[in-house]
GUNUDO-910250 format. One record per residue: y, z, x of N, C-alpha, C, O in turn. Coordinates in steps of 0.2 Angstrom, whole numbers, plus 5000, padded with zeros to 4 digits. Each point is the difference from the previous one (the first is absolute). Example, Ala and Ser with C-alpha at 12.3 -4.5 7.8 and 13.67 -1.06 7.14 Angstrom:
2
497250395066500650004996500650005004499950035005
500649934993500650015004500550034996500650015003
//
This chain:
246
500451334949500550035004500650024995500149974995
500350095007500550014995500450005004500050015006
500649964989500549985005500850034994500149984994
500350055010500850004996500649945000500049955004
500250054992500449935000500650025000500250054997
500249925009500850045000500449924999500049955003
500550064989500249945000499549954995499649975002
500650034992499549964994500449984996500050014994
500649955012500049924997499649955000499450014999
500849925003499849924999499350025007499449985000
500850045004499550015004499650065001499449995003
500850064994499650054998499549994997499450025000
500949934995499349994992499649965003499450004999
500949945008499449935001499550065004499449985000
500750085004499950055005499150034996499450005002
501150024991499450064996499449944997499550014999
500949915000499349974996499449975007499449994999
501049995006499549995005499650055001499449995000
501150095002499350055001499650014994499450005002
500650004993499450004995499649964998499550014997
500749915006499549955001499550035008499449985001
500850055003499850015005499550084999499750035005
500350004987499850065000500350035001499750054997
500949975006500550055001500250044994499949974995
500450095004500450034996500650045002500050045004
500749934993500350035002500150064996499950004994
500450075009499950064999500650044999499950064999
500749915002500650025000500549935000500049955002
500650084994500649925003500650054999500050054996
500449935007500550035002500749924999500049955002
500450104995500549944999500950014998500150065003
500449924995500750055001500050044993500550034999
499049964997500050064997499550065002500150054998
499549945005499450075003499949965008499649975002
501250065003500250015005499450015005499650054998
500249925009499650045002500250055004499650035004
501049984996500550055005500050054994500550045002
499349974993500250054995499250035000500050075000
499649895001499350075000500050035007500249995006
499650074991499950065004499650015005500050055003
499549894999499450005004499449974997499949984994
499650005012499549955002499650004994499649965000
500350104995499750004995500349954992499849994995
500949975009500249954995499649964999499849974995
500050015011499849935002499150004997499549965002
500350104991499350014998499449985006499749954998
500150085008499549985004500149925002499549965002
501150024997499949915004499850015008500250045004
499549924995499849985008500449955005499949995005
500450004992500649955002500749974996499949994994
500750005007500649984998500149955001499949995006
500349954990500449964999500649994998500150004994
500349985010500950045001500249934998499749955002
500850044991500349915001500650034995500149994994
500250055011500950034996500549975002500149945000
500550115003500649975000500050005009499550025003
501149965000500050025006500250055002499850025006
500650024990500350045002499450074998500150065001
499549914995499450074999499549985008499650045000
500449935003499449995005500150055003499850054997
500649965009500050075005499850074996499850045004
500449974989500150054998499350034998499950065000
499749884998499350004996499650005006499550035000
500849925007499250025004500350065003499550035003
501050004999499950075004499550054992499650065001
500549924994499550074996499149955001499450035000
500749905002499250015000499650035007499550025002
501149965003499850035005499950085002499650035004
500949994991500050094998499350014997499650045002
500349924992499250024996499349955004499450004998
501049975007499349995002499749954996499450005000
500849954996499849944996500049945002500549965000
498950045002500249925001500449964996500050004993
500449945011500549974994499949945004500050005006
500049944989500349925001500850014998500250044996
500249905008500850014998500149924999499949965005
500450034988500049925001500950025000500449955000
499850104999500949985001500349995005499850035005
500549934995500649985007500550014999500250044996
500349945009500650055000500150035005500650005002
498950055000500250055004499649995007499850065002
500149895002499849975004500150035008499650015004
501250014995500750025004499550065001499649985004
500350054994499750085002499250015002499750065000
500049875002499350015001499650035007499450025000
501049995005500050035005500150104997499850055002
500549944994500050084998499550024995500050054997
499649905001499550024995499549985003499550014997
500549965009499349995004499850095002499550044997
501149985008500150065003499750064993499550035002
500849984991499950044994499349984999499650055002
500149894996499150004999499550005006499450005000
501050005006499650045008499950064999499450015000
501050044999500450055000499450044995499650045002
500449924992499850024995499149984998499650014995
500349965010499349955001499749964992499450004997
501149985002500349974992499449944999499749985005
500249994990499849934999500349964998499749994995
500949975007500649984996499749915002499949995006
500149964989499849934999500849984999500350034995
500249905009500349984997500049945000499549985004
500949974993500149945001500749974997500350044996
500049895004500449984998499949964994500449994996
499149995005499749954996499150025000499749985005
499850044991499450014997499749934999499649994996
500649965007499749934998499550015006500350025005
499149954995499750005006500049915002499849975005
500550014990500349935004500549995004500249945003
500350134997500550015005499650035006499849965004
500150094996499550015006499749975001499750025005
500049914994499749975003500449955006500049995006
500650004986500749965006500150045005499949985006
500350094992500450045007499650005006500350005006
498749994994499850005004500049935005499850005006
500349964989500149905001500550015007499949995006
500750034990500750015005499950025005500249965005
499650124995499950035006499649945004500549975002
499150014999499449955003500349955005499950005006
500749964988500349955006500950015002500449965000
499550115000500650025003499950005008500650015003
499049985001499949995006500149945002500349985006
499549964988500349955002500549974998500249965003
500050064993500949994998500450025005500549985001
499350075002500350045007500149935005500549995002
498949974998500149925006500249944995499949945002
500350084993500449944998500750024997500250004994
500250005010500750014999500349954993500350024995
499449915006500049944996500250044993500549984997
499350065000499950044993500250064997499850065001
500849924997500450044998499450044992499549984996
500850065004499650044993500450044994500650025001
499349974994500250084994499550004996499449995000
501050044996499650054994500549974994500649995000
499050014994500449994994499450044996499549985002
500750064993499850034996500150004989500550024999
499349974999500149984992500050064995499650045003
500549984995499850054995500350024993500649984999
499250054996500349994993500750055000500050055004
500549944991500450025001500150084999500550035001
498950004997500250084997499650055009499850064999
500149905007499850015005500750075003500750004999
499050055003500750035002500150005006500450055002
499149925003500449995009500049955000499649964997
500950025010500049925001500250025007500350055001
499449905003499349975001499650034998500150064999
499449925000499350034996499950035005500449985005
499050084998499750045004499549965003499850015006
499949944991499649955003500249945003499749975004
501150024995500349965005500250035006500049985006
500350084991500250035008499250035005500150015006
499449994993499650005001499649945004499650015005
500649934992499749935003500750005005499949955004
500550074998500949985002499850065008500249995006
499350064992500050045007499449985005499950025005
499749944991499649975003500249955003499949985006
500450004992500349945003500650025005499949975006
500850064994500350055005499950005006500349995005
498850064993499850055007499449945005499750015006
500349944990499349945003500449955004499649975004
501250024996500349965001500650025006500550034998
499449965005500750025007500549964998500550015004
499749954991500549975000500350034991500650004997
499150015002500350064994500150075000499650044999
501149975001500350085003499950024993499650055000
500649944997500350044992499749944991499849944999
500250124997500249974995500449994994500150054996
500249895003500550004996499949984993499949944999
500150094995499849994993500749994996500049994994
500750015008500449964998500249945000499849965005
500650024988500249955001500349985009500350035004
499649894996500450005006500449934997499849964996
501050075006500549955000500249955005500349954997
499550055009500149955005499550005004499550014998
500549975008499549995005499550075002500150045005
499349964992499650065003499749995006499949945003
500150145000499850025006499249955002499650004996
500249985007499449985002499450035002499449995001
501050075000499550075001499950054994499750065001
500649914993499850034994499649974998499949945002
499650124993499449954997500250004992499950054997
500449905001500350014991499250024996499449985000
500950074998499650024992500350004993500350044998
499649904999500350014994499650014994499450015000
501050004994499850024993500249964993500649994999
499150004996500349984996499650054995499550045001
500949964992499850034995500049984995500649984999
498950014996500149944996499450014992499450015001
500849994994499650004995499550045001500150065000
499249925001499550044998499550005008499650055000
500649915004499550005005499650065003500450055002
499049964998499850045000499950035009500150065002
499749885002500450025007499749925005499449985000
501149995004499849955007500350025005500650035002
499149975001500150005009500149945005499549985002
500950014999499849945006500150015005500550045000
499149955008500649985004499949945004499449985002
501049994998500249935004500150005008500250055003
499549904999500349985007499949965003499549995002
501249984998500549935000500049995008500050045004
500049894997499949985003500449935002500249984994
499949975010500449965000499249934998500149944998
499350095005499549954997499650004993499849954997
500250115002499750014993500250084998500350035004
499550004989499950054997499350024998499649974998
500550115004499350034998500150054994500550035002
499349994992500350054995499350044999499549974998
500450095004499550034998500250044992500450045002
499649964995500050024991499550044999499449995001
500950074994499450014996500450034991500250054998
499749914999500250024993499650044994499449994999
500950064999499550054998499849964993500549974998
498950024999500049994991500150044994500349984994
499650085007500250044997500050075004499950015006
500250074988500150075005499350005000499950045004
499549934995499350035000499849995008499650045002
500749935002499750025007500450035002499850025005
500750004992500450075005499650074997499950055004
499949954991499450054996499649995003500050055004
499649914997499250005007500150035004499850055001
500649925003500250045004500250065002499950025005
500350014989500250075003499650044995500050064999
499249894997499650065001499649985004499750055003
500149904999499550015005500450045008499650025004
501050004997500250025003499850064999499950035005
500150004991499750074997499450045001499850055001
499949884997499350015002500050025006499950065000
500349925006499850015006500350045004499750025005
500950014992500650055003499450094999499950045004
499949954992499750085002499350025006499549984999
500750045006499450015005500649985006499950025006
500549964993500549985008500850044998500450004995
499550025014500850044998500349975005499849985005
501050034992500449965004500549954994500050014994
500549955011500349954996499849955001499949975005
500149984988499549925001500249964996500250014995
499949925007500249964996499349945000499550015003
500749954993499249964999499849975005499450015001
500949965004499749985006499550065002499449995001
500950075001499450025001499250024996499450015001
501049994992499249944995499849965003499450005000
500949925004499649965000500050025005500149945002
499850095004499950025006499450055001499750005005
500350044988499350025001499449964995499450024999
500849934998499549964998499849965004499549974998
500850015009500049935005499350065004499549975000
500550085002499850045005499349994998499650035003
//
């Protein structure tokens, strides 16, 4: 498969060595010196068959309305731009687009996210347990909450009748008990943890998952790759393991 690389930094490079262990080549990169907003059209991308997007956030919207215009399928691992994904559902309908995102490319998150989802039914009959989210990541990260916290934070939200809202600031006095705290730290090198907790006056439950290195956020978004050409629409990995479960 050939594939364009948008974004070849730290996770760029973990991106291009996985795909060429897997056979892949890539055929194009693009980066803030050879802008992908500065080529002229889909003959930049030399015949790739697919894109791998790991840019800034503020290039996401701008980058998937041209792959939607050229008709490329695209994996998107940037976040950021979350706020606006009802209008890029609407843009790659519209445009019968192939657009792959996620927050996190770990399929050890997606396994969580699917964990979560599971016993949010029963969390819903146990009032007893209170819940959050705490997130870890190294210091050169440039969102906070991570996209993968706020992601564990609306599952948790939309599963739960006793959580209206989420609040990712500090709190100085007594929080709402219908907020679900999402916090963050930033810190030396870590590469990324997730928790969520849910406390109880009889015990604690932590479901975790700690990344080892970027090499599974790389698997991940090629084996995402692999699978995004032949389906149109917008997708994130669940619906990979959703058509791997079928």
């Amino acid at each position: 498969m050939h594939i364009a690389l948008v974004g070849t930094g730290q996770m760029g490079q973990a991106i291009e060595r996985i795909a060429a262990e897997r056979g892949h080549m890539v055929v194009a990169r693009f980066n803030s010196s050879n802008p992908l907003l500065g080529a002229s059209g889909p003959d930049a991308l030399n015949g790739a068959e697919v894109v791998i997007d790991f840019s800034l956030p503020e290039l996401a919207l701008p980058h998937i309305e041209r792959y939607c215009a050229w008709g490329q399928p695209a994996v998107i691992g940037t976040t950021g731009w979350y706020d606006n994904l009802d209008e890029v559902r609407k843009q790659v309908d519209q445009a019968k687009a192939s657009i792959l995102y996620a927050p996190n490319f770990s399929f050890g998150v997606a396994i969580l996210v699917q964990a979560l989802r599971s016993i949010m039914p029963l969390l819903e009959r146990l009032p007893e347990y209170d819940v959050y989210v705490h997130e870890i990541h190294h210091i050169r990260k440039v969102d906070s909450p991570s996209g993968t916290a706020l992601q564990l934070a609306s599952i948790i939200k939309d599963g739960l009748s006793r959580k209206s809202r989420i609040e990712t600031e500090t709190q100085h006095g007594r929080i709402d008990s219908e907020a679900l705290h999402v916090t963050s730290t930033r810190v030396g090198n870590v590469i990324g943890h997730h928790t969520v907790g849910l406390d109880s006056p009889f015990d604690e439950v932590a479901l975790v998952h700690d990344a080892k290195n970027r090499q599974g956020f790389a698997f991940g978004a090629v084996k995402a790759a692999e699978w995004l050409p032949g389906h149109t629409g917008l997708f994130s990995l669940e619906d990979i393991l959703a058509d791997w479960l079928q």
